[in-house]
C-alpha positions as a Markdown table, in Angstrom:
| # | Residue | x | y | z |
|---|---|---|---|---|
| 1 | Unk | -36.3 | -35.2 | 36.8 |
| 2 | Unk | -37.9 | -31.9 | 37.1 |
| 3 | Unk | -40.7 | -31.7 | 35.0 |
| 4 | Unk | -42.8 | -34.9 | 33.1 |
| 5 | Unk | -41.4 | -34.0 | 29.7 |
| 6 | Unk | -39.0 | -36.4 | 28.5 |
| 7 | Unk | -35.3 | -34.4 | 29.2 |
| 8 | Unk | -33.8 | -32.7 | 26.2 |
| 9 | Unk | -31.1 | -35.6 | 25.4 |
| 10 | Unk | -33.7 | -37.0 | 23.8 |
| 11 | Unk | -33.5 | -36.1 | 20.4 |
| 12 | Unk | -37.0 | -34.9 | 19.0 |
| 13 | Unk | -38.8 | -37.3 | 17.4 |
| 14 | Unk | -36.6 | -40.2 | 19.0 |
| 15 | Unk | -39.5 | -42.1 | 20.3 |
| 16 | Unk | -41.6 | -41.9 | 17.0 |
| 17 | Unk | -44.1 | -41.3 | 19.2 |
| 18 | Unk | -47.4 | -38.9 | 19.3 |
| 19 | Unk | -47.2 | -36.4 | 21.5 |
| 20 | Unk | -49.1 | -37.3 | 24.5 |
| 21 | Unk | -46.7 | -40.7 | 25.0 |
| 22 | Unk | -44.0 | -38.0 | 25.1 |
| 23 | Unk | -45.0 | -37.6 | 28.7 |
| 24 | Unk | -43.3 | -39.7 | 31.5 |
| 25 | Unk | -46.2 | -40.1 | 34.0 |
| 26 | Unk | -46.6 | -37.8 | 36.7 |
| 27 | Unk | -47.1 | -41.6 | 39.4 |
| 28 | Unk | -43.4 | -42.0 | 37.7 |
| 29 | Unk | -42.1 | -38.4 | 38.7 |
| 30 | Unk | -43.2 | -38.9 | 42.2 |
| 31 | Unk | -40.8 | -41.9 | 42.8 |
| 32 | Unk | -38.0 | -40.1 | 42.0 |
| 33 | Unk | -35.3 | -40.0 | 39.4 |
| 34 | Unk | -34.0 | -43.4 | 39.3 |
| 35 | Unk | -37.5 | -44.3 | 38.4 |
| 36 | Unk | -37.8 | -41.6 | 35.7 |
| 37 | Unk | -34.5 | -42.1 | 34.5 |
| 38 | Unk | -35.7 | -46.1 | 34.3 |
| 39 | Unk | -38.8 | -45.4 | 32.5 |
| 40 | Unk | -37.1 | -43.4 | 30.0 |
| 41 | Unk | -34.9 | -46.2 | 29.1 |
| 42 | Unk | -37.2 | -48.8 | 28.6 |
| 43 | Unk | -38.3 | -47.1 | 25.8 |
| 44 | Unk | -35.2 | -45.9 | 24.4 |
| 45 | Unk | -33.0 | -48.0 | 25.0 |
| 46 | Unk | -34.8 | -51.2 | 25.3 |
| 47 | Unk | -37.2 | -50.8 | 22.3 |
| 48 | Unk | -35.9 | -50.4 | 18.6 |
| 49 | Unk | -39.3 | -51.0 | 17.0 |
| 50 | Unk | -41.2 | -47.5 | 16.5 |
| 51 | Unk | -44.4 | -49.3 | 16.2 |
| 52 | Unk | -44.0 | -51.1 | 19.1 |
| 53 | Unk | -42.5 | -48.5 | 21.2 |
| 54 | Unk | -45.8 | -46.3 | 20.4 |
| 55 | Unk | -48.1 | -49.1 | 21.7 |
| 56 | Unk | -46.2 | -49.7 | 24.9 |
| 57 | Unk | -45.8 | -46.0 | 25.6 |
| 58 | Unk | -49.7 | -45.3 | 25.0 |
| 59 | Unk | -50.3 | -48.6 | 27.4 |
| 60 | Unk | -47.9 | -47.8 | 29.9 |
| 61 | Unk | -49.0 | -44.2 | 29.9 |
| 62 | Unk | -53.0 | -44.7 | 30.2 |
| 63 | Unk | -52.5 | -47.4 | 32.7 |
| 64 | Unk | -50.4 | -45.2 | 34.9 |
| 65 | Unk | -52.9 | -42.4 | 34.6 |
| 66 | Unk | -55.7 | -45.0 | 35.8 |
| 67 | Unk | -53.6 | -45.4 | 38.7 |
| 68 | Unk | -52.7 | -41.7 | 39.4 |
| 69 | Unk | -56.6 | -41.2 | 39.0 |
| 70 | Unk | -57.0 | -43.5 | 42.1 |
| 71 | Unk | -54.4 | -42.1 | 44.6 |
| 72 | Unk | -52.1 | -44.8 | 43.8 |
| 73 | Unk | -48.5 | -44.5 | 44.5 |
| 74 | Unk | -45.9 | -46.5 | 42.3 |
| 75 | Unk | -44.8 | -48.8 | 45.4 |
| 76 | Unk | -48.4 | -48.9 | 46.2 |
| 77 | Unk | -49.9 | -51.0 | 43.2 |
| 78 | Unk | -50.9 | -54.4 | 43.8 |
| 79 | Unk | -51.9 | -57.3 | 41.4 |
| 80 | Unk | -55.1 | -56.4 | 42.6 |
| 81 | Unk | -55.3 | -53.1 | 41.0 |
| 82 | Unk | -53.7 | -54.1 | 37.8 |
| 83 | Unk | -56.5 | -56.8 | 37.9 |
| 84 | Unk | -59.1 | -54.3 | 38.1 |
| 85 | Unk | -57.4 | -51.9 | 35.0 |
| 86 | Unk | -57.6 | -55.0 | 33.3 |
| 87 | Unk | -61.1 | -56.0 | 33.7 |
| 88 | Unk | -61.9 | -52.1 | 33.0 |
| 89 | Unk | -59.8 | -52.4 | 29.4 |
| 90 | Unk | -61.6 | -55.5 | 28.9 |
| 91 | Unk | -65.1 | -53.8 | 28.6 |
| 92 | Unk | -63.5 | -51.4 | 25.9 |
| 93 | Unk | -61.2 | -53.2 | 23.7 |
| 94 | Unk | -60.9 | -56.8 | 21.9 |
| 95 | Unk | -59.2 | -59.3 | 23.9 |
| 96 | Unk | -56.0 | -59.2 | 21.5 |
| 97 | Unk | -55.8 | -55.2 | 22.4 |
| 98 | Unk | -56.0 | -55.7 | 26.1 |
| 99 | Unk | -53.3 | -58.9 | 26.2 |
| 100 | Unk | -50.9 | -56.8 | 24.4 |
| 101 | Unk | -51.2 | -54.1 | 27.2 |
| 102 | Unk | -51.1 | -56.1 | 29.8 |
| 103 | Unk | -48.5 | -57.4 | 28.0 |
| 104 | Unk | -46.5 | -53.9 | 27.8 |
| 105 | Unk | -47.3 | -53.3 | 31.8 |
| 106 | Unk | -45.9 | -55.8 | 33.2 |
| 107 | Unk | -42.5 | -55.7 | 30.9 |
| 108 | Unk | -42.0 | -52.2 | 32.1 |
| 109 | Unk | -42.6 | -54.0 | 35.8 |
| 110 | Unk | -39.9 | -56.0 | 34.9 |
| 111 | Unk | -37.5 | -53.6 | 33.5 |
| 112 | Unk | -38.1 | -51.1 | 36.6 |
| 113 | Unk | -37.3 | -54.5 | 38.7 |
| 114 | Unk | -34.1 | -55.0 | 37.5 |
| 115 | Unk | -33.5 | -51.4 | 37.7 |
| 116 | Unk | -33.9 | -51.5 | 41.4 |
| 117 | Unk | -36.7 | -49.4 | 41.7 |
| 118 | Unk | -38.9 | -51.9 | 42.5 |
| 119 | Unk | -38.7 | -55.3 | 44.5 |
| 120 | Unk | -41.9 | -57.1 | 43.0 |
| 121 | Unk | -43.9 | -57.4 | 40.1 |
| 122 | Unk | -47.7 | -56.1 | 40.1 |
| 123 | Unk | -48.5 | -57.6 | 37.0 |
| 124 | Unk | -46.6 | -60.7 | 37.0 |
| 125 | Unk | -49.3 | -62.9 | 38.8 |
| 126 | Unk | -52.5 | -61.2 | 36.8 |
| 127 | Unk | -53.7 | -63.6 | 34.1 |
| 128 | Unk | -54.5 | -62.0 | 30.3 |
| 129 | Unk | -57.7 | -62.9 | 28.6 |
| 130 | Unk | -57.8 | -66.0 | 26.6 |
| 131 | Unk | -57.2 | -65.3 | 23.5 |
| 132 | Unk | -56.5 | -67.7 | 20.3 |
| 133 | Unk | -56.3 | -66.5 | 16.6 |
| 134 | Unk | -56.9 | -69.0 | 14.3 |
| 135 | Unk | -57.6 | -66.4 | 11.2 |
| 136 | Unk | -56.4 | -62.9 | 10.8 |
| 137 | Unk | -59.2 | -60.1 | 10.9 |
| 138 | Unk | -57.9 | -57.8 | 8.2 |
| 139 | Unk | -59.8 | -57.2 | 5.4 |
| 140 | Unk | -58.9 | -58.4 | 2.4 |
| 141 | Unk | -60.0 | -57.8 | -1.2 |
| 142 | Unk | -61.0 | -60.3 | -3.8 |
| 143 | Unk | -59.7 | -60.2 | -6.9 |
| 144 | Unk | -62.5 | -58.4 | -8.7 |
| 145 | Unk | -62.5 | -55.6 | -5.8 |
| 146 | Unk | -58.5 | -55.4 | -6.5 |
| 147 | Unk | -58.8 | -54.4 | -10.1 |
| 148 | Unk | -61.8 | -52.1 | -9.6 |
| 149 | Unk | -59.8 | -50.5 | -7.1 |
| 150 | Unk | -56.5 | -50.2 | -9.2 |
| 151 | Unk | -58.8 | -49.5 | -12.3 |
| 152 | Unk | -60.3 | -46.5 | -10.3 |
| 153 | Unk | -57.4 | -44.5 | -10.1 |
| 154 | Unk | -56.4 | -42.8 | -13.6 |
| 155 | Unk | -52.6 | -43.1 | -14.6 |
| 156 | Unk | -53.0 | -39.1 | -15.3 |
| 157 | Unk | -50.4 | -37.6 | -12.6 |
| 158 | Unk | -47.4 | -38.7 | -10.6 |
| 159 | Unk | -49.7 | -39.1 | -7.7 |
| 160 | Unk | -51.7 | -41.1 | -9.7 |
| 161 | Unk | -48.9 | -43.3 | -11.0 |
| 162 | Unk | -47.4 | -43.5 | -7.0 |
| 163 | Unk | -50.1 | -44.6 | -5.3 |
| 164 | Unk | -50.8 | -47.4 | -8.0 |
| 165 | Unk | -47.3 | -48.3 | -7.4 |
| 166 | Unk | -47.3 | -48.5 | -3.8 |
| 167 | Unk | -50.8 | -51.1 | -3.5 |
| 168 | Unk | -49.2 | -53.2 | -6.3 |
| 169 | Unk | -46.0 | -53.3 | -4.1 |
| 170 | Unk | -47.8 | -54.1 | -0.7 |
| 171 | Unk | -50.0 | -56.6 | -3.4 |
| 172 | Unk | -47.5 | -58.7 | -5.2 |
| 173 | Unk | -44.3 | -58.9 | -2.8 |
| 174 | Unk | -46.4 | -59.2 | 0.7 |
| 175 | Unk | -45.0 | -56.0 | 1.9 |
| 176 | Unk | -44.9 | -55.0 | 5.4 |
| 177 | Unk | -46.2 | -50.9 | 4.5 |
| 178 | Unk | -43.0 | -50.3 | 7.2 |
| 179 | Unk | -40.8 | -52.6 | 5.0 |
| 180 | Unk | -42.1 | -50.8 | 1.3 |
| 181 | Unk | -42.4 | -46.8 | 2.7 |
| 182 | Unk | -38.4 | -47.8 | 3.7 |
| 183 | Unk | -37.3 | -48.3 | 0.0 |
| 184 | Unk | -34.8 | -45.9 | -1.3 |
| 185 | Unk | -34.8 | -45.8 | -5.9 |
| 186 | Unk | -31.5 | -48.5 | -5.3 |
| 187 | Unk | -33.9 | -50.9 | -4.0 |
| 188 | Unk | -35.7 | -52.0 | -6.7 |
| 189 | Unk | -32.6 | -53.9 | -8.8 |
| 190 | Unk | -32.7 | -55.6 | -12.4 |
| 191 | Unk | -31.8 | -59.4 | -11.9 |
| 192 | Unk | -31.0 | -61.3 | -15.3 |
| 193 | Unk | -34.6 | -60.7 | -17.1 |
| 194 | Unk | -36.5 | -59.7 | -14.4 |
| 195 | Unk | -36.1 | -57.6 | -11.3 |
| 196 | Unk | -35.8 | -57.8 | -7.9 |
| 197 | Unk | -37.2 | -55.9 | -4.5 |
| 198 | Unk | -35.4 | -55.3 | -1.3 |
| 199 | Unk | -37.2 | -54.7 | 1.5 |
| 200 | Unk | -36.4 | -53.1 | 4.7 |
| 201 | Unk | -37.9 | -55.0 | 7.3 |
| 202 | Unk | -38.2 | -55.6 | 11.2 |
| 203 | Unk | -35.3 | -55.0 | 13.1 |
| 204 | Unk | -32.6 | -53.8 | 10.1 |
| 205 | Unk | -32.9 | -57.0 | 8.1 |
| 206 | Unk | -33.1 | -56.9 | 4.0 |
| 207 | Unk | -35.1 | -59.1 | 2.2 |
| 208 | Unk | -35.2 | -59.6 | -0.9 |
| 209 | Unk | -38.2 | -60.7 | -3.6 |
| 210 | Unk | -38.4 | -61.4 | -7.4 |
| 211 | Unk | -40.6 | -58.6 | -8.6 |
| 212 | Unk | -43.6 | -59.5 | -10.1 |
| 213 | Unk | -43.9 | -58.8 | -13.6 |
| 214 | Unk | -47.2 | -56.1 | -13.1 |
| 215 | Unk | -45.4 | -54.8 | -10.7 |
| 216 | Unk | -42.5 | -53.9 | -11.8 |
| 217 | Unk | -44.5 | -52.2 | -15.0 |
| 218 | Unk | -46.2 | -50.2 | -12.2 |
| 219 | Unk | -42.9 | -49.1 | -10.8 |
| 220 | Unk | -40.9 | -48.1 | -14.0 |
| 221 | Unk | -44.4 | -46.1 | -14.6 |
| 222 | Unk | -44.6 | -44.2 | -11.5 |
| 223 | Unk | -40.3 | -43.8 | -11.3 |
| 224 | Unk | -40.2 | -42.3 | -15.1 |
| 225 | Unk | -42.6 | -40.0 | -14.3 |
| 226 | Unk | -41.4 | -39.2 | -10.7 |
| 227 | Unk | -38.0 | -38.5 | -12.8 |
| 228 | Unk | -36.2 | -40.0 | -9.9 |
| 229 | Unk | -34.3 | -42.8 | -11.9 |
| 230 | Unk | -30.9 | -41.5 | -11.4 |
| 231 | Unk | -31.4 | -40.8 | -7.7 |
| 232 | Unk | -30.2 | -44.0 | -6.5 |
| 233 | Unk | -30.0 | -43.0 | -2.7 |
| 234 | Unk | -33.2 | -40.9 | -2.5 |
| 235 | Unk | -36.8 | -42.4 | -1.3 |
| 236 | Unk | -38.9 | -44.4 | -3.5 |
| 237 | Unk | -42.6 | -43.6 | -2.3 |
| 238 | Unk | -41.6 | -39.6 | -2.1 |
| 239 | Unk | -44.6 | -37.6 | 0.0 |
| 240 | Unk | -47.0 | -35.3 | -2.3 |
| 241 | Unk | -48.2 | -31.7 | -1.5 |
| 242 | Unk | -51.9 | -31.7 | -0.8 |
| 243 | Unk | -52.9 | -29.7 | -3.2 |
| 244 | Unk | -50.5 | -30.6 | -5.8 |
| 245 | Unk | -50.7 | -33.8 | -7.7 |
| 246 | Unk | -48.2 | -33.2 | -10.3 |
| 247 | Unk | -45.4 | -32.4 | -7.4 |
| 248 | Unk | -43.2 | -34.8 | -5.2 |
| 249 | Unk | -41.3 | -33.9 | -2.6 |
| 250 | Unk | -37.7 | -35.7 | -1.3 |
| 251 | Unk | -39.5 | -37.0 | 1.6 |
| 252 | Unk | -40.7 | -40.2 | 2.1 |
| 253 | Unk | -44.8 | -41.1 | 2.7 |
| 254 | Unk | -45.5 | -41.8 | 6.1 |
| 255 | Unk | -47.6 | -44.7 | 7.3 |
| 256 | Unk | -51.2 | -42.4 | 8.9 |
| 257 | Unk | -50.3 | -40.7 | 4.5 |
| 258 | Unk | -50.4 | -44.2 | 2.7 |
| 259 | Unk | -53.5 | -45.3 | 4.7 |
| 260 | Unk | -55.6 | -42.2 | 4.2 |
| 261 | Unk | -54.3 | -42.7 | 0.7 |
| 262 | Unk | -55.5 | -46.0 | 0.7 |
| 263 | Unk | -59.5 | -44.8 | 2.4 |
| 264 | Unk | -59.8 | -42.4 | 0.2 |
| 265 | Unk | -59.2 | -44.4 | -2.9 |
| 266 | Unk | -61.7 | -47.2 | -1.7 |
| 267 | Unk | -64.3 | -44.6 | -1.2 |
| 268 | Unk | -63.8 | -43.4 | -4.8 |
| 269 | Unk | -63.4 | -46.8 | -6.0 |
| 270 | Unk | -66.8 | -47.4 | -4.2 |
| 271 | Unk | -64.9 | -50.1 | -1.8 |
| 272 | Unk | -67.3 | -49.9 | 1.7 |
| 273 | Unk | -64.6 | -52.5 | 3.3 |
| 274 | Unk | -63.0 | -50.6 | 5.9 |
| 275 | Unk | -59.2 | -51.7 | 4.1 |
| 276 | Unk | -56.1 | -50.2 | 4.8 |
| 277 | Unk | -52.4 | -50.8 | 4.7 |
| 278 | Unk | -51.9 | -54.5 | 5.5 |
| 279 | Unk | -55.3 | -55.2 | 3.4 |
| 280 | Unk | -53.3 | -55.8 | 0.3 |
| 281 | Unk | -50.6 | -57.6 | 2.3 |
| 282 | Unk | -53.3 | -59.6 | 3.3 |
| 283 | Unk | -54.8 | -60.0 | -0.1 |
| 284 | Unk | -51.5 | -60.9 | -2.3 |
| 285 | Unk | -51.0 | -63.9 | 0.4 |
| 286 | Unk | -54.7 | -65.3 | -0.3 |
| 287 | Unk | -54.9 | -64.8 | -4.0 |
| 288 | Unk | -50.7 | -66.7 | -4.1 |
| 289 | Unk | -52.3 | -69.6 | -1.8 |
| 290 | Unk | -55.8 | -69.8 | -3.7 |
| 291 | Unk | -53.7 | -70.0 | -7.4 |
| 292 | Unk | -52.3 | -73.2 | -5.7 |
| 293 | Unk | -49.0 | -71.1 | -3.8 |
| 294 | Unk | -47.3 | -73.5 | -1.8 |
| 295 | Unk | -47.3 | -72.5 | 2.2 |
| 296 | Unk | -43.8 | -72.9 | 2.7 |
| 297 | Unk | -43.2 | -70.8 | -0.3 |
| 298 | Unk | -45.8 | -68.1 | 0.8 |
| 299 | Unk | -43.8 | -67.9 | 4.4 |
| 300 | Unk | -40.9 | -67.4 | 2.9 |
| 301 | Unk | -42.2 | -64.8 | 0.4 |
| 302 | Unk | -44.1 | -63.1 | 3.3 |
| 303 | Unk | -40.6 | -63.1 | 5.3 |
| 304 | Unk | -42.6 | -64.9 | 8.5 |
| 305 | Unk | -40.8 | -66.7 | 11.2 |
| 306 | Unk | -43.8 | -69.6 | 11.2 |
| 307 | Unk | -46.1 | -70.5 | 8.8 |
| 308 | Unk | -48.9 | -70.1 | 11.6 |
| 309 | Unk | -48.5 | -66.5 | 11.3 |
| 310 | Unk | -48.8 | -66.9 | 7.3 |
| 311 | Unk | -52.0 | -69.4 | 7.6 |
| 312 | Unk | -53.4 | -65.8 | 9.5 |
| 313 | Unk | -53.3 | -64.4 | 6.1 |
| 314 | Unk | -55.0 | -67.3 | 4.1 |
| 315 | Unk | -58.7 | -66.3 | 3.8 |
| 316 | Unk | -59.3 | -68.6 | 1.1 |
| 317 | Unk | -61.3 | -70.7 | 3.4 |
| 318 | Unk | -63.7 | -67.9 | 4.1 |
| 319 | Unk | -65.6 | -67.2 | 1.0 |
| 320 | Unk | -68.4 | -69.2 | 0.7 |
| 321 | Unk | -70.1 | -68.9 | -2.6 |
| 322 | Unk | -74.4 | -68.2 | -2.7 |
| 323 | Unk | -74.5 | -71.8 | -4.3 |
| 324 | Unk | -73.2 | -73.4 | -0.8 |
| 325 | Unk | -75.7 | -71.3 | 1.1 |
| 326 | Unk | -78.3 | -72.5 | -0.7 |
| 327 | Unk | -77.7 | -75.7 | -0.3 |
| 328 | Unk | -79.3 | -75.0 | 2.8 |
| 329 | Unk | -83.1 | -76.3 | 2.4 |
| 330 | Unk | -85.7 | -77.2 | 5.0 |
């Protein structure tokens, strides 16, 4: 492998990566080809998930760097030194952030293992930081900050009428923004009175979820205007010129588009709460479970594999009312 650039069978854009975890490591280079080639793999070949693929490359590529930075040598890292990277991360990122790439690190050990390029594990014996979630940290909108938001943005272009369209989707099916920004015009399907979403989610699966009747008045809006009804095939959320409200394109939004999206309507909507894209995600699961939604039924809705990971989403617990503070006399 000649240079640190991944080699041209790599289609572009294949990784779905920013440019700088295009870069295979120069501490990889200097071992040779077989553990280029190795390193190139575990990304292509052994990761399908863009989002995680980005993580794992930006981990795998700052934590090599930290090592190139010391004079280390590929056969030459010890638990001891991944110990230390990890007790460095740890004085610059949550304890979630460093776990996960520690997390990434030592896969890669593992796939360069049974790649024969290496005999041992570095990372395998170095413990994580304790770390137990118990509630999610996203932020998540009441229901009086949800409607000032959607009342804040006018109905008055096909931007306009798009970007209402897209929160009430993350809002009222508990959209992944991965699963919605995947939707092609076919996706949202009449079923007896009502209609019915299909969402693209992790790892090619379909789900599918009764549309919620505001909803679906929010799509038919922004679709009728977007004059897309008859392309079946084409992208539902379709990207806007900057400068050009009143235009769509036949591309779809990407995710870093719908969140500043997203910031810049919170600001207008005078929203300080840093929200973004799994906000409303967020926010349709705690308003569903504080209208009396049944757990089970929110899991299912939320397309969750446990209903731990659902109860992450529940922030009904959390707002305490000035009444109950008060309560507080000495």
């Amino acid at each position: 492998m000649p240079t640190h650039q991944l080699p041209a069978i790599i289609p572009p854009g294949a990784l779905t990566t920013p440019a700088d975890t295009y870069i295979v490591p120069a501490l990889i280079v200097a071992a040779g080809d077989q553990a280029g080639w190795r390193y190139v793999d575990f990304f292509t070949a052994n990761i399908n998930n863009p989002n995680t693929r980005r993580a794992y490359a930006r981990a795998c590529g700052q934590f090599f760097g930290w090592c190139e930075d010391r004079g280390l040598t590929l056969a030459a890292i010890r638990p001891t030194d991944v110990a230390a990277w990890l007790m460095q991360l740890q004085e610059q990122h949550a304890a979630a952030s460093a776990k996960q790439q520690l997390a990434a690190v030592r896969m890669l050990f593992d796939w360069l293992i049974t790649g024969q390029v290496l005999p041992t594990n570095p990372a395998a014996a170095v413990r994580g930081p304790k770390h137990v979630v118990k509630t999610g940290t996203t932020p998540v909108l009441d229901a009086d900050e949800w409607r000032k938001l959607m009342d804040s943005i006018p109905k008055e272009t096909v931007r306009d009428l798009r970007d209402r369209a897209l929160i009430a989707t993350l809002t009222y099916s508990f959209a992944r923004i991965t699963a919605a920004l995947r939707m092609k015009v076919e996706d949202l399907r009449p079923q007896g009175a009502g209609w019915r979403l299909r969402l693209h989610e992790k790892g090619g699966k379909h789900h599918v979820m009764p549309c919620h009747h505001s909803l679906a008045e929010a799509l038919h809006a922004y679709i009728a205007a977007a004059g897309i009804g008859e392309d079946r095939k084409g992208w539902l959320f379709r990207s806007s010129p900057r400068h050009k409200a009143t235009v769509l394109t036949d591309r779809p939004i990407d995710q870093s588009d719908a969140w500043n999206m997203i910031r810049r309507r919170a600001t207008a909507a005078g929203i300080m709460a840093p929200i973004g894209n799994h906000t409303f995600r967020a926010t349709g699961i705690t308003a569903y479970l504080g209208n009396g939604g049944a757990l089970e039924h929110a899991q299912s809705m939320a397309a969750h594999e446990s209903p731990r990971t659902t109860k992450l989403y529940d922030r009904t617990k959390d707002r305490l009312t000035q009444d109950e503070v008060e309560r507080i006399r000495l």
